[in-house]
C-alpha positions in Angstrom: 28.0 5.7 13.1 24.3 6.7 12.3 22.0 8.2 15.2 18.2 7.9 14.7 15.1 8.6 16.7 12.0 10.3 17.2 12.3 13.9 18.4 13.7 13.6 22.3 14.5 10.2 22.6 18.2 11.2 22.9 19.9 11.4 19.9 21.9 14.7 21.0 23.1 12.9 24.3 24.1 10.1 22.7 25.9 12.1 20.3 28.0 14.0 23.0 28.3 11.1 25.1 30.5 9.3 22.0 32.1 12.4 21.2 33.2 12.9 24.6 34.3 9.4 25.8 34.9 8.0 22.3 36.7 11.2 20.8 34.5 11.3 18.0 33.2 14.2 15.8 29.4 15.1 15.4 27.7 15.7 12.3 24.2 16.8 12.3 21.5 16.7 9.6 20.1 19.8 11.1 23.3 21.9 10.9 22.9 23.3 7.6 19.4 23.8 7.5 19.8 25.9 10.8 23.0 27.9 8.7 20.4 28.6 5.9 18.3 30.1 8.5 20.7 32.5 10.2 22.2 33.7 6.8 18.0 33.8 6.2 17.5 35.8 9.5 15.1 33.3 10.5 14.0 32.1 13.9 15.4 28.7 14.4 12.1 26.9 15.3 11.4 23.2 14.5 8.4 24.0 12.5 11.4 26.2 10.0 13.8 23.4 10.2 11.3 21.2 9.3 9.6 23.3 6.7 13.1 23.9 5.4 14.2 20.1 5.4 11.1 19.4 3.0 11.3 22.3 0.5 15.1 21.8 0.3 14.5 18.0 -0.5 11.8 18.1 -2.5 13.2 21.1 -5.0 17.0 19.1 -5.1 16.7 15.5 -3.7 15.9 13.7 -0.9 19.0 12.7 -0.5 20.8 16.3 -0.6 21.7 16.5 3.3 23.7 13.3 3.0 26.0 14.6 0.4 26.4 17.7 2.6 27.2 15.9 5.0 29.3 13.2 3.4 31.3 15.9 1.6 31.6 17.9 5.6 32.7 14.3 6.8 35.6 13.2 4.5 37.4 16.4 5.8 37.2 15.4 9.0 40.5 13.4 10.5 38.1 12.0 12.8 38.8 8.4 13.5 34.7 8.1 14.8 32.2 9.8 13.1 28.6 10.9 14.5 26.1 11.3 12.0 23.1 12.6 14.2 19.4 13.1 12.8 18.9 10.7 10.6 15.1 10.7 9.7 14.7 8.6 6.6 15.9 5.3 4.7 17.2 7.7 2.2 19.5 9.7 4.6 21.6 6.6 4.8 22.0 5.5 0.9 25.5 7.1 1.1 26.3 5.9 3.9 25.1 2.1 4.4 27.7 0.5 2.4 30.6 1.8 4.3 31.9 -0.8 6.6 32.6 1.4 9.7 28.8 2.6 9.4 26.7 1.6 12.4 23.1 3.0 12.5 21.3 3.1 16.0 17.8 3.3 16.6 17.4 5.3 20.0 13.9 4.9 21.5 11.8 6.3 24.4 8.3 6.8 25.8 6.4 9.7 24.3 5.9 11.5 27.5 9.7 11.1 28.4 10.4 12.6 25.2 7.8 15.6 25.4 9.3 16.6 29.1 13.2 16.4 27.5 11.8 18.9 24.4 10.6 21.2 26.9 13.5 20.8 29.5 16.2 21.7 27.0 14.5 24.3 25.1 16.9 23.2 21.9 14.1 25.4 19.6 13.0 28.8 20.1 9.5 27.8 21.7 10.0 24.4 22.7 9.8 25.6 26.3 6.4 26.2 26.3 5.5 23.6 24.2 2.2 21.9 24.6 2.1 18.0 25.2 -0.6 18.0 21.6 1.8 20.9 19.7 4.8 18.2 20.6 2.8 15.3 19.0 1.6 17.9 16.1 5.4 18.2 15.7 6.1 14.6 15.6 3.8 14.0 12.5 5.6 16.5 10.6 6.7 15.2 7.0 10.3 15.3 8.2 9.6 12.9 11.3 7.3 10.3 9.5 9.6 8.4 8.3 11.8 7.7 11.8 10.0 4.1 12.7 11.3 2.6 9.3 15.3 3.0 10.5 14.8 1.1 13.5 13.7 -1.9 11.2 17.3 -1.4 9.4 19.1 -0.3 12.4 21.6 -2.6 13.3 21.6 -1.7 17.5 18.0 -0.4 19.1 18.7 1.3 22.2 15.9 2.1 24.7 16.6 5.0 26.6 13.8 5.1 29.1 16.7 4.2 32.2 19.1 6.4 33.9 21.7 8.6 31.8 24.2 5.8 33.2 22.2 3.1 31.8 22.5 4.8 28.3 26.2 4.8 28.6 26.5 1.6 29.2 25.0 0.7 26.5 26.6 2.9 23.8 29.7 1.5 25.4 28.9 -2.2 24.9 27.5 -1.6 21.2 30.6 0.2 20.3 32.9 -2.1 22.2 31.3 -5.1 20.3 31.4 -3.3 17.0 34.9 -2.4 16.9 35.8 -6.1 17.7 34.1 -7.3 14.9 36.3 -7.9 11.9 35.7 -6.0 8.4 
């Protein structure tokens, strides 16, 4: 399944959350572009990820993370499969067609979001992070394309509730999806 959102809306918790109570394995689109940047000796800030996302797709593809990935995921033995960072309608071309694939649309208020970035700290400098440097970061060319999955996204989950109200919900959309025939 395919995890999608603007930056803080919850993707990563939703992400442990299944592989926790669901036994599932996380992929993330991030993952090599933050490997490129330690074998780079490179501070592992979102503006790098970001810049590093762009220069990587533009030179070899935009769709060069989801082969990664893809290739990372049919060595797993994993029986559910979290594909986490999905940011445009080209990260799931290779993935779309499968029928276990289930893309989520996570959403959340822009302040919400801003006070997770800076409560977590995920990036070097995200602690400090200004409310207008967070929406500076949101119009990066790697997050403009975010509102365009949750059109395609077959669940939309707002996450604006308690962390129990989330899990409920992941646990009703996967319960309902696995009970669906193929």
């Amino acid at each position: 399944m395919g995890i999608a959102s603007e930056i803080g809306a919850g993707k990563t918790t939703v992400g442990e959350y299944i592989k926790k109570k669901h036994n599932g394995k996380a992929f993330k689109f991030s993952e090599p572009l933050r490997d490129i940047l330690k074998r780079l000796n490179l501070e592992e800030t979102r503006a790098n990820v970001q810049n590093l996302s762009t220069a990587l797709r533009e030179t070899f593809g935009q769709q060069l993370l989801s082969s990664v990935l893809l290739l990372d995921i049919k060595k797993s033995d994993s029986q559910v499969i979290i594909i986490d960072g999905i940011r445009r309608l080209e990260d799931i071309e290779f993935f779309k067609n499968l029928p276990e694939f289930l893309l989520i649309y996570i959403e959340a208020p822009e302040r919400m979001r801003f006070g997770r970035i800076v409560g977590r700290g995920e990036n070097f400098g995200d602690s400090t992070k200004t409310f207008e440097q967070f929406q500076k970061d949101n119009q990066a060319e790697t997050e403009l394309m975010i509102h365009k999955l949750k059109d395609v996204a077959k669940e939309v989950i707002d996450n604006s509730g308690t962390p129990e109200d989330l899990y409920a919900r992941i646990d009703a959309v996967i319960g309902n999806f696995f009970k669906k025939p193929n």
